[in-house]
C-alpha positions as CSV (number, residue, x, y, z in Angstrom):
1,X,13.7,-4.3,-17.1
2,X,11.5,-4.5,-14.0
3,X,11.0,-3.2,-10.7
4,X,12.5,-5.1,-8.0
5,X,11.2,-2.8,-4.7
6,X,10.1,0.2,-3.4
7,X,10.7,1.6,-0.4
8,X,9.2,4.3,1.3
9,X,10.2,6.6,4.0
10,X,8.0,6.7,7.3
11,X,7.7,8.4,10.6
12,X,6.9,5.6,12.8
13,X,7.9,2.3,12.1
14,X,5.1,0.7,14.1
15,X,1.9,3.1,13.3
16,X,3.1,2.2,9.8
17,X,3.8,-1.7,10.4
18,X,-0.3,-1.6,12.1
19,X,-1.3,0.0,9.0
20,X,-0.2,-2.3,6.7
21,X,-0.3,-5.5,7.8
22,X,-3.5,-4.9,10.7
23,X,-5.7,-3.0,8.5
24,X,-4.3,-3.8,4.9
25,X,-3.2,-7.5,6.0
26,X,0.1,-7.3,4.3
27,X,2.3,-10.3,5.4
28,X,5.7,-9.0,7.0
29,X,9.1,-10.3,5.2
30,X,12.3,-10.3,7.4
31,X,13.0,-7.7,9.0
32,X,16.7,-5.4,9.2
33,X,17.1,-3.6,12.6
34,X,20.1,-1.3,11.5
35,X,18.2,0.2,8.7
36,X,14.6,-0.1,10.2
37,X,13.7,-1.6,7.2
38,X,10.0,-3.5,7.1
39,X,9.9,-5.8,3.1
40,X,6.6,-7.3,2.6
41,X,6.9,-9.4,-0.3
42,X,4.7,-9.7,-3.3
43,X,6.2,-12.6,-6.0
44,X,9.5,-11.9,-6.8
45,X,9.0,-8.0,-6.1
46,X,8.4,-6.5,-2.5
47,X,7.2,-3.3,-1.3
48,X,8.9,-1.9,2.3
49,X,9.0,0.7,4.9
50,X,12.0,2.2,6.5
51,X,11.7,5.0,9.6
52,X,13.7,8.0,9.1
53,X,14.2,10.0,12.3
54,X,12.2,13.3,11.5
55,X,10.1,12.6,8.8
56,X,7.9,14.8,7.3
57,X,4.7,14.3,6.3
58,X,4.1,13.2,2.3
59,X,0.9,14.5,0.9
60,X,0.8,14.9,-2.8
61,X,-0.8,12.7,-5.7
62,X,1.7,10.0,-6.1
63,X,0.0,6.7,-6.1
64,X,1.7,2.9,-5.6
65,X,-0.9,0.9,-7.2
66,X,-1.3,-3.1,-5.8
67,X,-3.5,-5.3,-7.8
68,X,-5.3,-8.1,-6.2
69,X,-8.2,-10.7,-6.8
70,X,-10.9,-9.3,-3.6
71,X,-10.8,-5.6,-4.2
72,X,-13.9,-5.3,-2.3
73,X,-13.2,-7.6,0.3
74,X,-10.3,-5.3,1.6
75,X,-12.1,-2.4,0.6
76,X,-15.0,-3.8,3.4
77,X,-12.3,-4.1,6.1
78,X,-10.1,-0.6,5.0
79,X,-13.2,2.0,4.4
80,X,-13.8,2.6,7.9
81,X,-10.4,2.5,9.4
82,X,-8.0,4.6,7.5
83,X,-8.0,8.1,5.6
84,X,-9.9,7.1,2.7
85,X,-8.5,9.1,-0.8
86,X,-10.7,7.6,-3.0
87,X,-13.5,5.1,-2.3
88,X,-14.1,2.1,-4.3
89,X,-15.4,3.0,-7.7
90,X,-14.8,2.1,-11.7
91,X,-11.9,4.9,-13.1
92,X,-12.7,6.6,-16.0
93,X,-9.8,4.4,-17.7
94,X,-11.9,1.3,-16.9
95,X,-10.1,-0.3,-13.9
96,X,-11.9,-0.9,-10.0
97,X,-10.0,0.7,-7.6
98,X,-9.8,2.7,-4.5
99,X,-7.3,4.4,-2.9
100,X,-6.1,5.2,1.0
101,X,-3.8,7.0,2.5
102,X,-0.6,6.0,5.4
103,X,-0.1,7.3,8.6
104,X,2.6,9.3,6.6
105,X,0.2,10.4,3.6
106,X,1.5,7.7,1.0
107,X,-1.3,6.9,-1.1
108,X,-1.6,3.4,-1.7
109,X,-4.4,2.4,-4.8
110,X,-5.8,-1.5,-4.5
111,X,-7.0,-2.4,-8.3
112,X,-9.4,-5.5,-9.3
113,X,-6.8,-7.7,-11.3
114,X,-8.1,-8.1,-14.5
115,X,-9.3,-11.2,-15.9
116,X,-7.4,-13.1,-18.7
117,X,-9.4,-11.3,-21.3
118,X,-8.0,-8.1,-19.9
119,X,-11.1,-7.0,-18.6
C-alpha cells in the first residue's frame, strides 16, 4: 500500500495557487474547474488544493512533509515571504527540515533527502 494524493481544503484558490507554486515553486498539474481542484504532481504521487466556499482557517500541528535535494535553496527564497513555523534547523530525530505555513494554516515541512547511506 501507498499513498496516491492528498488533497487539502483551502479558502482561496489563487492566494493558495501563489503560495505554492510563486513562493514554493511547485509546478501546476491539470487543472478541474468543477471541483476547483489544483494537482501538483510529485512521481507517481501528487499533492492538490481544492477551494471550498467558506473555509475556515486550519491551524493545528499536522504537518505534510516533502523531501527534496536543495532544502536550503527553497529555504533562501521561502524565509522571508511566508509564515515561517519552524526555521531551517537539524530535528532532534536527525533529519534538516523547516516548516511553513499556507495562506489557510496547513503546515507544509521541506526535509534534506537523505543520501543513499540513509544519512
Amino acid at each position: 500500500m501507498r499513498i496516491q494524493g492528498i488533497t487539502i481544503e483551502v479558502s482561496d484558490l489563487a492566494v493558495s495557487k501563489d503560495f505554492y507554486e510563486n513562493i514554493l515553486g511547485f509546478e501546476p498539474g491539470e487543472y478541474y474547474a468543477p471541483t476547483k481542484w489544483q494537482p501538483y504532481t510529485f512521481g507517481e504521487q501528487y499533492f492538490a488544493i481544492r477551494e471550498v466556499e467558506n473555509k475556515k482557517p486550519h491551524d493545528d500541528q499536522d504537518i505534510t512533509n516533502f523531501e527534496l535535494d536543495e532544502v536550503e535553496g527553497l529555504w533562501a527564497r521561502v524565509k522571508d515571504s511566508a509564515d515561517v513555523a519552524e526555521p531551517l534547523a537539524t530535528t532532534p530525530y536527525g533529519t534538516y527540515k523547516f516548516v511553513a505555513k499556507d495562506p489557510d494554516g496547513y503546515r507544509v515541512g521541506f526535509v534534506r533527502a537523505r543520501d543513499s547511506s540513509g544519512r
